[in-house]
N, C-alpha and C positions, 0 to 999 in steps of 0.2 A: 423749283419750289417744292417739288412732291419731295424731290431725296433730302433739301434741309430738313423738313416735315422729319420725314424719315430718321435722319441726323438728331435731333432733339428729342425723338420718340427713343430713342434705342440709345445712345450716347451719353445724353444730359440726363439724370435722375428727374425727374419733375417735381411741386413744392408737396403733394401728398404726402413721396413717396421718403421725401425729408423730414418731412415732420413726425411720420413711422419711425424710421431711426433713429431719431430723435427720442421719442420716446420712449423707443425699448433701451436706450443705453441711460435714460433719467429719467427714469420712473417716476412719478408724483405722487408726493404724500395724499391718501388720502381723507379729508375732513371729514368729519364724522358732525354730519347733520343735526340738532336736536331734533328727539321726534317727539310726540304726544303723548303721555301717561294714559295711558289705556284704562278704562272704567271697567272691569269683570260685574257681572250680577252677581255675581255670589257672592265677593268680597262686599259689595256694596252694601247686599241684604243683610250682608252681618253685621255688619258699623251698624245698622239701621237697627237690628233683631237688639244691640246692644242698649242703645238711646232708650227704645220702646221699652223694652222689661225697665227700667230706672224710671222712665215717665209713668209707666202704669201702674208699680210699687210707691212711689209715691203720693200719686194721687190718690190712693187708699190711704196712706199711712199719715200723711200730712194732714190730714183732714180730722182722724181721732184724736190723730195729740192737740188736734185744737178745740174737739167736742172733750176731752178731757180735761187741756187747758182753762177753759171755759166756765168748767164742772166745779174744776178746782182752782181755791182765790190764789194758791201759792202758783209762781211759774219757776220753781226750781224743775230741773231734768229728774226724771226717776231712773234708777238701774235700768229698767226696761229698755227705754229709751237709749240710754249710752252704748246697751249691748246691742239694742238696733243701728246705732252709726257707727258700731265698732264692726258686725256682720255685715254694712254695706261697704262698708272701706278695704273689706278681704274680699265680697265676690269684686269690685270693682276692680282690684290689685291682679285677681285670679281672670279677668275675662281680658286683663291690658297683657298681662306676661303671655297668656294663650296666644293673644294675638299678634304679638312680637314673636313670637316661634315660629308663628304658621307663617308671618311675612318673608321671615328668614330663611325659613328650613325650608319650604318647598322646594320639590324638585327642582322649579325655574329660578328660585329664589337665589338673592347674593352671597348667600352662606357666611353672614359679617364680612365680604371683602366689599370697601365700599370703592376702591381704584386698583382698575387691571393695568399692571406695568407693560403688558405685552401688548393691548391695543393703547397705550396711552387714553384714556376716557375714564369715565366713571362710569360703576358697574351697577347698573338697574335702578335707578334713583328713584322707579315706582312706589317700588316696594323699602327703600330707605324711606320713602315721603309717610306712609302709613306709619314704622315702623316709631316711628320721630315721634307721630299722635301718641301712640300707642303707651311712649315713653313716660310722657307727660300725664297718663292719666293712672300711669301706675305709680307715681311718683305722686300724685294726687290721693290714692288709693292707700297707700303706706302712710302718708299724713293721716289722714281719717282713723287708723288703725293708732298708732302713734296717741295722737290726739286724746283717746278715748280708752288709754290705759295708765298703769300709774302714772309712768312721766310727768301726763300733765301740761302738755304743749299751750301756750298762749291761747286763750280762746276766738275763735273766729280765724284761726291758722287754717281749720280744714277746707272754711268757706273760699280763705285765698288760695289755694291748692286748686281749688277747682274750678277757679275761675281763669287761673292760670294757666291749664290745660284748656278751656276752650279757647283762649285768647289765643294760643300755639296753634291749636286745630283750625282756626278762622286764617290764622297768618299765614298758615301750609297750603289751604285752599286759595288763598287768593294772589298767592304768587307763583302758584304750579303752570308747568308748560303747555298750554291748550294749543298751543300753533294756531291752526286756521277755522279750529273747530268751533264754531261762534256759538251754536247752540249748548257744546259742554260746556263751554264760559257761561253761558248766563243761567243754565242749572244750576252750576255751584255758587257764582254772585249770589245766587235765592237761595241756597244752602249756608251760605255764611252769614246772613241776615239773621235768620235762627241762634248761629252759633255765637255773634258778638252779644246778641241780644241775650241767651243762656250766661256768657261769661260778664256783663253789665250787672245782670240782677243778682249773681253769684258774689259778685265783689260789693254791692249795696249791703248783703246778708253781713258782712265782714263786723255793718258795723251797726245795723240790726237786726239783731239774731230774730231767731224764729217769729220773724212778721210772717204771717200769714199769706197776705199780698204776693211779698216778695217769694215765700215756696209757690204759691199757686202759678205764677207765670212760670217764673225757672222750671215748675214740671210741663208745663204747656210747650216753654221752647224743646224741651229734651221729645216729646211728642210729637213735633213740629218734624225734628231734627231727624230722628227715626224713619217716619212715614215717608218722609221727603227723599230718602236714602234709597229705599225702596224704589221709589218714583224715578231718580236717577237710573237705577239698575236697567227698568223698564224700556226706559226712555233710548239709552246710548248702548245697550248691552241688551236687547230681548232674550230672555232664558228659551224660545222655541226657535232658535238662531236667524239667521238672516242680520240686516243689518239696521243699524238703528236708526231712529226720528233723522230725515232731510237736515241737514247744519243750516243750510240757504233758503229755507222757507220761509220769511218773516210771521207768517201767519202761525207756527207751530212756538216762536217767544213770545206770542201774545196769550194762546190760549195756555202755556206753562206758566205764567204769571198769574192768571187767574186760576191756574189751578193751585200753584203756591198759599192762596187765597183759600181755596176751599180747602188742604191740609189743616189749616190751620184752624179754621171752622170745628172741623169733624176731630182734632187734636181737645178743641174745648169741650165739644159735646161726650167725649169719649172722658174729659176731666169731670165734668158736673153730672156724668152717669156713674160713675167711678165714687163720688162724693155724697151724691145722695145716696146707696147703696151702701156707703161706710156710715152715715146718719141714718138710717132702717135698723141696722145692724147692733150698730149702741143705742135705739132706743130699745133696742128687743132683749138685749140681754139685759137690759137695766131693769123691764118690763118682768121681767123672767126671773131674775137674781136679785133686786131688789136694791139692797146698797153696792150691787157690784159693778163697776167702770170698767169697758172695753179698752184693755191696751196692746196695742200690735206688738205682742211681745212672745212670738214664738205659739200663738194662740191661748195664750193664759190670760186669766181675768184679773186684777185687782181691785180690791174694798177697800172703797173709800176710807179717806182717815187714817189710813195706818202705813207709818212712814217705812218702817224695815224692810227690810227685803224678802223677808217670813212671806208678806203680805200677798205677793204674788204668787197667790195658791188659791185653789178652787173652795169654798165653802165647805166645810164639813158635814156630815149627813149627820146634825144631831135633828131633832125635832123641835127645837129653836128654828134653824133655817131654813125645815122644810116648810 
C-alpha cells in the first residue's frame, strides 16, 4: 500500500497539478469588473462653487427686476436686462467648456478616448459622466447667448435649454454605477431631488416668463444643489484624508436626510437675506437719487420714464439734480 501511495505520488500527476497545466497552456480572459465612480472633493466643490455663484446672483438680481418691475406699470425687458441674460449665458458657456477640459485633460483624464482597443473596455466613464453634464450646460449657455442677440431665437428657448440640462444632470446622477456603496446612492438620490425639481420649475418658466414665484424656487433649488455638493464632498471624499462616512451605518441616511432638510432651510434664509438687502438697496438709491431706479446692470442706475438706452446713465451734476 505505501509503494502504490508512492506510485500515484510520483507517477500519476494529481488534479491540482492538472488543472496548473491546464491553465498555463489557456489562459482565461479576463472580465473586467464594473467598479464605483469615485466622488473627488474637489471636483465635487466645484460642481457646487458653480450652482452657488448662479443661486447667489440671482437672488440679488431677481429680486430688483421685480422691485423695478413693480415700480414700473410696463413689463417690457430693458437693454439692461437682455445684456444681463446675454452676460450669464457666456460666464455659464465659459465655466461648462472649463470644465469639460479639466474632465478631459487631466493628467488621469481619457484625453477624448472614450474605448481602449487594447483592454477591450471603456476608458474612465467618470470623467466621460461629468463631462456629458458639462455638455449640456454649455449648450444651454450658448442658447442664452444666442437668444439674446440679433437672431432672435423663440422666446422662452433659453428657459428650455436649461431645463434640459438639468433634466441630463438628474438622468446621469441616478443611473451612475454606485455598486455597494448604499450611502453614495442615497446622497446623490437627495442631490437629484434638487436637480429634477431645478429642471421642473425651469420648464414651467417656458411658458411663464419672469413669474416671480417660479425664479425664486429655481434660485433656491440651484442653492440647494450647490451647498448639497459640497456636503457630498465632505461626506464620501473628507479633504483632511482618511476615509469617508460608514456606507453600513443606517443611522448616518437618517441624519443626511435631515440634513438635506436643513440645506435647504439655510439655501432660503441665505435667499430672503440676499432679497431684503437688494430691497434696502433700491430704497436707498431711490431715497438718494430721487427719480432714479436700481437696475443690476453692470452697477448703473436708470431714471425712470425714459425708454432709450441714453437713459442708463448717472444724473448730471446740474443744479437741477443736485
Amino acid at each position: 500500500m505505501v509503494w502504490r501511495a508512492g506510485w500515484l505520488q510520483k507517477g500519476k500527476p494529481n488534479c491540482k497539478e492538472v488543472l496548473d497545466g491546464a491553465a498555463a497552456l489557456f489562459p482565461a480572459k479576463k472580465v473586467q469588473q464594473a467598479s464605483p465612480m469615485p466622488t473627488s472633493f474637489l471636483g465635487s466643490a466645484l460642481r457646487g462653487t458653480f450652482f452657488l455663484i448662479f443661486g447667489l446672483w440671482w437672488s440679488v438680481r431677481y429680486t430688483l427686476k421685480y422691485l423695478r418691475r413693480k415700480a414700473n406699470a410696463e413689463n417690457q425687458p430693458s437693454y439692461g436686462v437682455q445684456r444681463m441674460e446675454f452676460f450669464e449665458g457666456a460666464v455659464k458657456a465659459f465655466f461648462a467648456l472649463a470644465g469639460i477640459l479639466v474632465e478631459q485633460f487631466v493628467p488621469a483624464g481619457p484625453h477624448l478616448q472614450l474605448y481602449s482597443p487594447k483592454t477591450h473596455s471603456w476608458t474612465d466613464l467618470t470623467h466621460w459622466h461629468y463631462t456629458t453634464m458639462y455638455l449640456f450646460f454649455l449648450l444651454s449657455g450658448i442658447v442664452d447667448i444666442v437668444s439674446h442677440s440679433p437672431l432672435k431665437l423663440p422666446l422662452g428657448l433659453d428657459r428650455l435649454s436649461l431645463s434640459m440640462a438639468l433634466f441630463i444632470e438628474g438622468l446621469l446622477f441616478c443611473f451612475r454605477d454606485y455598486s455597494d456603496a448604499a450611502l453614495d446612492h442615497h446622497v446623490h438620490s437627495l442631490l437629484t431631488m434638487a436637480i429634477f425639481a431645478g429642471a421642473l420649475c425651469a420648464l414651467l418658466e417656458v411658458f411663464l416668463r419672469d413669474h416671480i414665484i417660479l425664479e425664486t424656487f429655481r434660485t433656491s433649488s440651484f442653492l440647494l444643489q450647490g451647498s448639497w455638493l459640497w456636503q457630498i464632498g465632505f461626506v464620501l471624499c473628507p479633504p483632511w484624508g482618511g476615509p469617508g462616512w460608514d456606507q453600513t451605518d443606517r443611522s448616518n441616511f437618517t441624519f443626511l436626510t435631515m440634513c438635506f432638510c436643513w440645506h435647504y432651510v439655510g439655501a432660503l434664509a441665505v435667499l430672503a437675506a440676499n432679497s431684503a438687502a437688494s430691497r434696502c438697496c433700491n430704497e436707498s438709491c431711490q431715497l438718494k437719487f430721487g427719480d432714479i431706479d436700481v437696475e443690476l446692470d453692470c452697477g448703473m442706475c436708470v431714471r425712470k420714464g425714459n425708454k432709450s438706452s441714453s437713459g442708463a446713465l448717472l444724473p448730471e451734476s446740474g443744479s437741477d439734480d443736485k
